[in-house]
C-alpha positions as a Markdown table, in Angstrom:
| # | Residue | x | y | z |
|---|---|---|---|---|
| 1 | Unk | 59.5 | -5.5 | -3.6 |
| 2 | Unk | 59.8 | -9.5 | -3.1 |
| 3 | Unk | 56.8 | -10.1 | -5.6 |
| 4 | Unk | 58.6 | -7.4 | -8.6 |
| 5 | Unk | 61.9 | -9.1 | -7.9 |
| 6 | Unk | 59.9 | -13.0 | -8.2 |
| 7 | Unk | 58.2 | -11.6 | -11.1 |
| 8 | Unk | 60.9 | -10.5 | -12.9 |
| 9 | Unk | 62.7 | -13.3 | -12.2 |
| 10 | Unk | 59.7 | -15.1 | -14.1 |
| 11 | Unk | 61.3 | -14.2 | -17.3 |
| 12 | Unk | 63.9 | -16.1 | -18.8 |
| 13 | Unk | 65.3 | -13.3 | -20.7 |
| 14 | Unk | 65.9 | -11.4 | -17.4 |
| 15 | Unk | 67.5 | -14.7 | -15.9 |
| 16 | Unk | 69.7 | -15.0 | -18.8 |
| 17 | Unk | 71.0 | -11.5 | -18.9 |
| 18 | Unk | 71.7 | -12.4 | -14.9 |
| 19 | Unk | 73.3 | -15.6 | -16.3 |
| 20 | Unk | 75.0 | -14.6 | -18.8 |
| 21 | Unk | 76.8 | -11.7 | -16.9 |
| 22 | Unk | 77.6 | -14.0 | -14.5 |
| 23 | Unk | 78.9 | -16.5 | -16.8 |
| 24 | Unk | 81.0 | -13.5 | -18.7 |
| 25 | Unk | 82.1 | -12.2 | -15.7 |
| 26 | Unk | 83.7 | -15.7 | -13.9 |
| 27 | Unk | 84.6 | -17.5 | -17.3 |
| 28 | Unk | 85.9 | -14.3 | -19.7 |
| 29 | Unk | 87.4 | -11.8 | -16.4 |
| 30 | Unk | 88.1 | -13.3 | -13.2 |
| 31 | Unk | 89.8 | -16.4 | -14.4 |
| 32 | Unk | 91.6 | -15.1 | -16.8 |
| 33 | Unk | 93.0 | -12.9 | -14.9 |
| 34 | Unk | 94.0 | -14.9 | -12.0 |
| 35 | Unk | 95.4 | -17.5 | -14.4 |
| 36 | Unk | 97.5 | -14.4 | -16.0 |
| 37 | Unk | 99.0 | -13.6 | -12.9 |
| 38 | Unk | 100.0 | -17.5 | -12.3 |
| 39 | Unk | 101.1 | -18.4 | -16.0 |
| 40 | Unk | 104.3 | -17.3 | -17.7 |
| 41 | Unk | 103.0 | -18.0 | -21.2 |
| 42 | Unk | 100.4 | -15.4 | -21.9 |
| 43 | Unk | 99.5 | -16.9 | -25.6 |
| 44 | Unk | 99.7 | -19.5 | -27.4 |
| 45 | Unk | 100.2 | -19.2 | -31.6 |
| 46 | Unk | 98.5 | -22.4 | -34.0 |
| 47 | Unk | 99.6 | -21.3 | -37.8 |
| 48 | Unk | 98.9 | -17.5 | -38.1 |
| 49 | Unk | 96.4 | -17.4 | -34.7 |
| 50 | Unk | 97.2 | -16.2 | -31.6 |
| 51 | Unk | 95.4 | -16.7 | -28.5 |
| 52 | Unk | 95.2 | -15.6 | -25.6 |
| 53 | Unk | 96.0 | -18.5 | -23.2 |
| 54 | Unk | 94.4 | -16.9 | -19.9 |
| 55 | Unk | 91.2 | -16.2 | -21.4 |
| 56 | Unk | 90.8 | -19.5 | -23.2 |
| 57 | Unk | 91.9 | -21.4 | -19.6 |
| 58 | Unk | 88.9 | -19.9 | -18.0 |
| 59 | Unk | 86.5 | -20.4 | -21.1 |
| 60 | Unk | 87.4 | -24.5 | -20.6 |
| 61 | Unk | 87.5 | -24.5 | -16.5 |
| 62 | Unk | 84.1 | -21.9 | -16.3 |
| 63 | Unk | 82.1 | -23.8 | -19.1 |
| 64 | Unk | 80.5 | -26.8 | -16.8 |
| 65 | Unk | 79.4 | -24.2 | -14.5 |
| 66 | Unk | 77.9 | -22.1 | -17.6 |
| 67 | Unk | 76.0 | -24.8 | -18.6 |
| 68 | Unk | 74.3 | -25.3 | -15.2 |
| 69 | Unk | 73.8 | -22.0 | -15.1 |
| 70 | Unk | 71.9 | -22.2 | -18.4 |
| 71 | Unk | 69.7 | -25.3 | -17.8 |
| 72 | Unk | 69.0 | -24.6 | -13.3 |
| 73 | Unk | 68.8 | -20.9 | -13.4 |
| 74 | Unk | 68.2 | -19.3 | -16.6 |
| 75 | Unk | 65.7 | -22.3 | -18.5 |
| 76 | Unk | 65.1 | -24.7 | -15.8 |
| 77 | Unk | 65.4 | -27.5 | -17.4 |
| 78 | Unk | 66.6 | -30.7 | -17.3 |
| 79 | Unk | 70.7 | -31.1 | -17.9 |
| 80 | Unk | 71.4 | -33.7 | -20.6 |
| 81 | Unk | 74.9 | -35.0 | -21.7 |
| 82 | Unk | 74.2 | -34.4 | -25.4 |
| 83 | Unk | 73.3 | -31.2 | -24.8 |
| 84 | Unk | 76.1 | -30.6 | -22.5 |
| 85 | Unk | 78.2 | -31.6 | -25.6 |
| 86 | Unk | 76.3 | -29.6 | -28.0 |
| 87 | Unk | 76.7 | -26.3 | -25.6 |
| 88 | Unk | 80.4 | -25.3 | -27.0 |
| 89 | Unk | 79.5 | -24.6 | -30.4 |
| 90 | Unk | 77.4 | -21.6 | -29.2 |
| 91 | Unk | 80.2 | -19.6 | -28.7 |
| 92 | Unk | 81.2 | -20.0 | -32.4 |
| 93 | Unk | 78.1 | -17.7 | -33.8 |
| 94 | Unk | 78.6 | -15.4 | -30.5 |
| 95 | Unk | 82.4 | -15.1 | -31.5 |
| 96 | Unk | 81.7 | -14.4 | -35.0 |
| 97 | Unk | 78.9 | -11.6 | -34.2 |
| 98 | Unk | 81.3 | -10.0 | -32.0 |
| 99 | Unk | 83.6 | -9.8 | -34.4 |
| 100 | Unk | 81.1 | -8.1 | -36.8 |
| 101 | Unk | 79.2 | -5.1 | -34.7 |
| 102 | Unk | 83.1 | -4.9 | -33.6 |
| 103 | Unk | 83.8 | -4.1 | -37.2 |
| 104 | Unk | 81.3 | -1.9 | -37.8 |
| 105 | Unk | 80.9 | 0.2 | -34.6 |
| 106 | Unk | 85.0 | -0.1 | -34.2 |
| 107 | Unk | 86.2 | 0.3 | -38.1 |
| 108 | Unk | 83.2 | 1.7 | -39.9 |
| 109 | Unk | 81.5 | 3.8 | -37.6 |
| 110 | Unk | 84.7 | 5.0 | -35.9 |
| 111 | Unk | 83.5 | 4.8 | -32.4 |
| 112 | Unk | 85.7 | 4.9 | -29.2 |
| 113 | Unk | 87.3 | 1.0 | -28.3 |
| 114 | Unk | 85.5 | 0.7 | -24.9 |
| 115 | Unk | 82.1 | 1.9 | -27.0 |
| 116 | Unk | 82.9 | -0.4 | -29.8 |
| 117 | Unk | 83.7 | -3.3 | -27.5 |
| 118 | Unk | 80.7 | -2.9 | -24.9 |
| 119 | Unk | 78.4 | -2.6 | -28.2 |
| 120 | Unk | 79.5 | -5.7 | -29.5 |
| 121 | Unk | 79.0 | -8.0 | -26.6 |
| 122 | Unk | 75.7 | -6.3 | -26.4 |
| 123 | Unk | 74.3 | -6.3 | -29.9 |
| 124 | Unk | 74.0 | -10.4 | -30.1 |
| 125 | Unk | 72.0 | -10.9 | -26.9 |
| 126 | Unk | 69.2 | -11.8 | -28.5 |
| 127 | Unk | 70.1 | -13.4 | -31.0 |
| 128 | Unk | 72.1 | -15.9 | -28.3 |
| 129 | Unk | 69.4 | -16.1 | -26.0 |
| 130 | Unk | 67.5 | -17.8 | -29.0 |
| 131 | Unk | 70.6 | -20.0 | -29.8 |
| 132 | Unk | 71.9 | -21.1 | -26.7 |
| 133 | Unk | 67.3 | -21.6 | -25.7 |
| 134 | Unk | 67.4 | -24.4 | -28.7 |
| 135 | Unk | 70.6 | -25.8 | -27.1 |
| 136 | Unk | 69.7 | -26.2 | -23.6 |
| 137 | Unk | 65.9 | -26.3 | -23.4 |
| 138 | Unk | 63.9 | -28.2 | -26.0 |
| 139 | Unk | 61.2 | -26.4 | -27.9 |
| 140 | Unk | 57.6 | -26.3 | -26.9 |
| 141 | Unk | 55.8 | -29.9 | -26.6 |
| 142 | Unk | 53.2 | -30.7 | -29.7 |
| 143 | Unk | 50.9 | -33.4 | -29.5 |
| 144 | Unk | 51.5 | -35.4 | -32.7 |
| 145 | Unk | 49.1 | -38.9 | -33.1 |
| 146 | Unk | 47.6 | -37.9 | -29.6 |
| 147 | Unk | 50.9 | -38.4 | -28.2 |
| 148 | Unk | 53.6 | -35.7 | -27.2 |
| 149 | Unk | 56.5 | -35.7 | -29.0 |
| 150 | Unk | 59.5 | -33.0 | -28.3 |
| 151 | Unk | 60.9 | -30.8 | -31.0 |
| 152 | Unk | 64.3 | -29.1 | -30.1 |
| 153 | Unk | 67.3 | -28.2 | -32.3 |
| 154 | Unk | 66.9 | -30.3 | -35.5 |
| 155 | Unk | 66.6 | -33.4 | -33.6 |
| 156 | Unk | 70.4 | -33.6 | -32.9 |
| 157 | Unk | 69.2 | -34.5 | -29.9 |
| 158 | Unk | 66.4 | -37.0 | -29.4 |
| 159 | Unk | 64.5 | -36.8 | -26.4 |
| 160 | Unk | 64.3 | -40.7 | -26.2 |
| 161 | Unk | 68.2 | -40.6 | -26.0 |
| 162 | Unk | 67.7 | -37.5 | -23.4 |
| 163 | Unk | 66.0 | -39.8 | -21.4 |
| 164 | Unk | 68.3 | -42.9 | -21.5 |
| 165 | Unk | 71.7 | -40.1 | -20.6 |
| 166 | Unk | 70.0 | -38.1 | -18.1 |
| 167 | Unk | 72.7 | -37.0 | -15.3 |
């Protein structure tokens, strides 16, 4: 049993399903609610938005601890400060695909809310685990000149400048 547990544990897509549920779990349920049990102001408006004010206190207090999740547990990689910075905007395509399989399973397809909603944080696991990969963990090594040179994310992070903000 210890060897199937290490060995699935081997995979990062297994670790960050286990990471990500934790991270969902701590960051989008348990803080909010505490914080919506503390707070008297439940939401806050900018122009025609609304948001929820619990929700968005855990998101900001949970996301250091998502990170490390990310780079110790899930890609085992080194953290970086630019990365760390770079983490946040992750969220943005996550947020928008939610909002889309919500549409269609919720609107279109007429399914039940908790369906529709347990759909929709499903569907974009993948393409996350491939986003949030290029964010934390650069891309494969290549040996360019006889010398190895990393490739992550566009070079929006360097790994010359890694090296000089290492934590």
């Amino acid at each position: 049993m210890k060897d199937f547990i290490k060995k699935l544990l081997s995979k990062e897509i297994i670790r960050f399903l286990i990471g990500g549920g934790v991270n969902t779990l701590m960051g989008g349920i348990l803080i909010p609610l505490i914080f919506r049990q503390i707070l008297t102001t439940q939401s806050i408006v900018i122009g025609s938005i609304t948001l929820d004010l619990p929700l968005t206190i855990g998101y900001l207090i949970w996301f250091t601890f998502a990170y490390f999740i990310q780079v110790k547990f899930v890609f085992k990689t080194k953290f970086y400060w630019k990365r760390y910075c770079i983490y946040p905007f992750s969220q943005i395509p996550n947020y928008l695909l939610n909002q889309l399989f919500l549409y269609l399973f919720g609107t279109l397809a007429a399914l039940p809310h908790l369906v529709s909603y347990v759909l929709a944080a499903l569907c974009p696991i993948p393409i996350m685990f491939v986003i949030i990969r290029l964010i934390v963990k650069p891309l494969k090594k290549n040996i360019v000149e006889g010398k190895k040179e990393e490739k992550n994310l566009d070079n929006l992070v360097k790994p010359e400048d890694d090296k000089k903000e290492q934590h």
